[in-house]
C-alpha positions as CSV (number, residue, x, y, z in Angstrom):
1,X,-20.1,4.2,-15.8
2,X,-16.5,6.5,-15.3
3,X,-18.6,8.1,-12.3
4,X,-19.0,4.4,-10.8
5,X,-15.7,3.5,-11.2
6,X,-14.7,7.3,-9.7
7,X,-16.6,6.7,-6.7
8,X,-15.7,3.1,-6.1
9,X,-12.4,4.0,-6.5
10,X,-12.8,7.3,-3.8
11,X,-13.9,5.0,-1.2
12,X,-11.4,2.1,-1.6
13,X,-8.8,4.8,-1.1
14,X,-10.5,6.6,1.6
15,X,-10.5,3.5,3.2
16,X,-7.3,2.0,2.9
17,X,-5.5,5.7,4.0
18,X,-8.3,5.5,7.1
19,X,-6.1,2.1,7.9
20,X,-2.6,3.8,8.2
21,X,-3.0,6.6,10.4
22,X,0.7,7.1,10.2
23,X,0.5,8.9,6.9
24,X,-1.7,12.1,7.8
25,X,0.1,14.3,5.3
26,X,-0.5,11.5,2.4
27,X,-3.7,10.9,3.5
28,X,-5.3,15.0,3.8
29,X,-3.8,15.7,0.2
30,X,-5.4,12.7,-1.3
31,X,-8.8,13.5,0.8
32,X,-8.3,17.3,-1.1
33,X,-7.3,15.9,-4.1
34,X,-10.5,13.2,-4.4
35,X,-12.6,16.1,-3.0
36,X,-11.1,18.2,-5.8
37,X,-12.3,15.5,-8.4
38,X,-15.4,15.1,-6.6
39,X,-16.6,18.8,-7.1
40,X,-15.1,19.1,-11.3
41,X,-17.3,15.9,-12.0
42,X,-20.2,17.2,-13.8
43,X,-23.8,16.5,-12.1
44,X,-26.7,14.7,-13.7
45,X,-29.3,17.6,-15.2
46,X,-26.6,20.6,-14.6
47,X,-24.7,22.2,-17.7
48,X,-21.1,22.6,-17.2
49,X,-18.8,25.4,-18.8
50,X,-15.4,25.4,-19.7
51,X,-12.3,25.7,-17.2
52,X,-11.8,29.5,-16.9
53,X,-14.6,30.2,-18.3
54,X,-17.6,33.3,-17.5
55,X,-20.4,31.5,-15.8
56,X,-22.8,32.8,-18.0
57,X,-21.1,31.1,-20.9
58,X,-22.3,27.7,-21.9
59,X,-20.6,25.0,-23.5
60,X,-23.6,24.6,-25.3
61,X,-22.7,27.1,-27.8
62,X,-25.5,27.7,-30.7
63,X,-24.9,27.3,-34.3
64,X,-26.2,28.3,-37.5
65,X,-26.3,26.2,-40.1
66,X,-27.4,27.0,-44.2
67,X,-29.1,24.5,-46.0
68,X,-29.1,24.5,-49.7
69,X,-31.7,22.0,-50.8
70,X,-35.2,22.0,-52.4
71,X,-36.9,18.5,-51.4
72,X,-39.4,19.2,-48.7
73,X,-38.0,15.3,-47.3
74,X,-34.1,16.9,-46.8
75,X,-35.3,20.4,-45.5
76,X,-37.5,17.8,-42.9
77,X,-35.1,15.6,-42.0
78,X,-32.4,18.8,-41.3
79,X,-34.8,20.9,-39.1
80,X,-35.7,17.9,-37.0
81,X,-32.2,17.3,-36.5
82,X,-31.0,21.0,-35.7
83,X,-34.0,21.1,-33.3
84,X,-32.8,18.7,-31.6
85,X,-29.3,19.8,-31.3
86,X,-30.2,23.4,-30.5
87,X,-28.9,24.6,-34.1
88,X,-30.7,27.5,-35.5
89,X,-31.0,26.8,-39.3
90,X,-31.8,28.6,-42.6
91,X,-32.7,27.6,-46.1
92,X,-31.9,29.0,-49.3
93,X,-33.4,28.0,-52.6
94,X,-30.3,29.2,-54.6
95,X,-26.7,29.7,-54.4
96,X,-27.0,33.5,-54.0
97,X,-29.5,33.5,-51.4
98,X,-27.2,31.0,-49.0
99,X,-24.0,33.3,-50.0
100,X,-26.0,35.9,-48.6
101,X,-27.3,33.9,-45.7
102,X,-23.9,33.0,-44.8
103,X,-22.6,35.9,-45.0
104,X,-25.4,37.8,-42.8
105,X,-25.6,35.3,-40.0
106,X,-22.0,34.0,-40.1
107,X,-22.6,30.6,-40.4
108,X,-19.9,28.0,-40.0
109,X,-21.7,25.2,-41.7
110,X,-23.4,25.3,-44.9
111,X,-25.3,21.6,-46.1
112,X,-25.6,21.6,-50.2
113,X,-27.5,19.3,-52.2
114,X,-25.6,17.8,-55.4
115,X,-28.9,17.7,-57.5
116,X,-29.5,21.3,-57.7
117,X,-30.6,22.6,-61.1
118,X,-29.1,26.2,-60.3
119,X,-25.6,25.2,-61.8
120,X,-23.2,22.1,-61.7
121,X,-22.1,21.0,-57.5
122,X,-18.3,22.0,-58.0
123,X,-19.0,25.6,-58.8
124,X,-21.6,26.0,-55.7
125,X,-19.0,24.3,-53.7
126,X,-16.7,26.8,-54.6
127,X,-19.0,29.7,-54.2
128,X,-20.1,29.0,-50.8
129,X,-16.3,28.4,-49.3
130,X,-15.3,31.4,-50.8
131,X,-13.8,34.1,-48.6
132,X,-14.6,36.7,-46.9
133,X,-16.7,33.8,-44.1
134,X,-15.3,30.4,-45.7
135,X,-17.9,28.6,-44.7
136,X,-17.5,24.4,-43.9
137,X,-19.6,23.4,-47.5
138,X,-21.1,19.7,-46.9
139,X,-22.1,18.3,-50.0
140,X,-25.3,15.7,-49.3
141,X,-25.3,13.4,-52.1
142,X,-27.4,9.8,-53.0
143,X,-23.7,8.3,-53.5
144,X,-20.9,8.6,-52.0
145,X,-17.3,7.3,-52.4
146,X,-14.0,8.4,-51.7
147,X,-13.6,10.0,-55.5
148,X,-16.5,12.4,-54.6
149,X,-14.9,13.2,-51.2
150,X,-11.6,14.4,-52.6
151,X,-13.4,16.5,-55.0
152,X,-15.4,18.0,-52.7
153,X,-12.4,18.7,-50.4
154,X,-10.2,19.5,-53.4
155,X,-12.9,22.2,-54.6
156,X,-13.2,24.1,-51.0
157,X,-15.6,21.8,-49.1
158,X,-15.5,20.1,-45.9
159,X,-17.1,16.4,-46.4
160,X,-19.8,14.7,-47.9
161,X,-22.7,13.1,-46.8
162,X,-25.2,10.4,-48.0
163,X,-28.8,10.9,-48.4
164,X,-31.1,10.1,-46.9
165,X,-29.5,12.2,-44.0
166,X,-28.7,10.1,-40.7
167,X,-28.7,12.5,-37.4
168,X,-25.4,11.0,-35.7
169,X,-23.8,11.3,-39.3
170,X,-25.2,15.1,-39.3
171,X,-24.8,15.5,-35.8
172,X,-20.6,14.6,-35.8
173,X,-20.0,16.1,-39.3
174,X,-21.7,19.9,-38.2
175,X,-19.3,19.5,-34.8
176,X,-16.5,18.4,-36.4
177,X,-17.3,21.3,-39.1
178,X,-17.4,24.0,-36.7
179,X,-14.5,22.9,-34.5
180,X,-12.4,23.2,-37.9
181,X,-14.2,26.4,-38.4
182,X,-12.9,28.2,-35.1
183,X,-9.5,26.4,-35.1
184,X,-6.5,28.8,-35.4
185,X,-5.1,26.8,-38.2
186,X,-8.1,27.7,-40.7
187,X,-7.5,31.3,-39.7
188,X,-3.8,31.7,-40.1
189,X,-3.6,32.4,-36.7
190,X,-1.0,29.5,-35.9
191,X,1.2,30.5,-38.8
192,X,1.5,34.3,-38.3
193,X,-0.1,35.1,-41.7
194,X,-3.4,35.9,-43.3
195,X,-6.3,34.3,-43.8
196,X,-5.5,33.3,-47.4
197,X,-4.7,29.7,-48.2
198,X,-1.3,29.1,-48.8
């Protein structure tokens, strides 16, 4: 649709500066401008990489993902989705085997299950945001409401999402996650200081 409306818009003013000739100057600088936009406007089928970028690096960059949960339906429904988004993901039966999961692989995005048996969903929160990685925790839950939200957020996680998992929901949540994840602002970085929550 945008590259439509680019091109139609190219040729109505590549015609109407081929109708006043007197303008040469105006017209070769909007002809290097438009050519400019022409060549920046990704192509159907070809990955694009960031401005200034190495060309080896893509802006498809992979992620990791942990997934706390035990029903065989959740761990389904997760690796279909990461599979289809290019996310390499791991599962841990308990809280100590994603710690150490996150830890090892560096993961950004950890998925939890409220209805684990290991030990009550604030203190796994907790646990899995902790430093040294502070991974984003997102608690999947069968209810969710805007109470649940703030205690998730207020205990060290990122968000909360309803089960049965939905892959747009998942999909915008584990972007959203990870852009959060490598902004300066969760570092410090912004402020001048550490790490450490104020």
């Amino acid at each position: 649709m945008i590259v439509r409306r680019f091109n139609r818009t190219a040729t109505r003013v590549r015609e109407e500066l081929g109708r006043q000739p007197q303008r040469g100057m105006l017209r070769r600088a909007l002809n290097a401008l438009l050519s400019t936009l022409a060549a920046w406007r990704p192509r159907k089928g070809r990955r694009t990489t960031r401005p200034g970028a190495r060309a080896e690096q893509s802006s498809v960059l992979p992620v990791t993902i942990v997934g706390l949960m035990r029903s065989k339906e959740d761990r389904g429904l997760l690796a279909g989705i990461c599979g289809r988004s290019g996310w390499q993901v791991i599962f841990a039966d308990t809280c100590r085997d994603a710690k150490a999961a996150i830890d090892k692989a560096k993961a950004p995005v950890v998925f939890c299950d409220r209805e684990l048996p290991e030990m009550e969903w604030r203190k796994m929160v907790a646990r899995l945001a902790a430093p040294p990685h502070r991974a984003c925790v997102i608690l999947l839950s069968g209810a969710v409401d805007t109470y649940l939200w703030n205690e998730v957020v207020r205990g060290g996680g990122y968000d909360v999402l309803s089960k049965p998992l939905r892959e747009d929901e998942v999909v915008h949540a584990v972007r959203l996650a990870r852009s959060y994840w490598n902004s300066p602002a969760r570092t410090g970085v912004l402020l001048g200081g550490s790490s450490q929550p104020p």
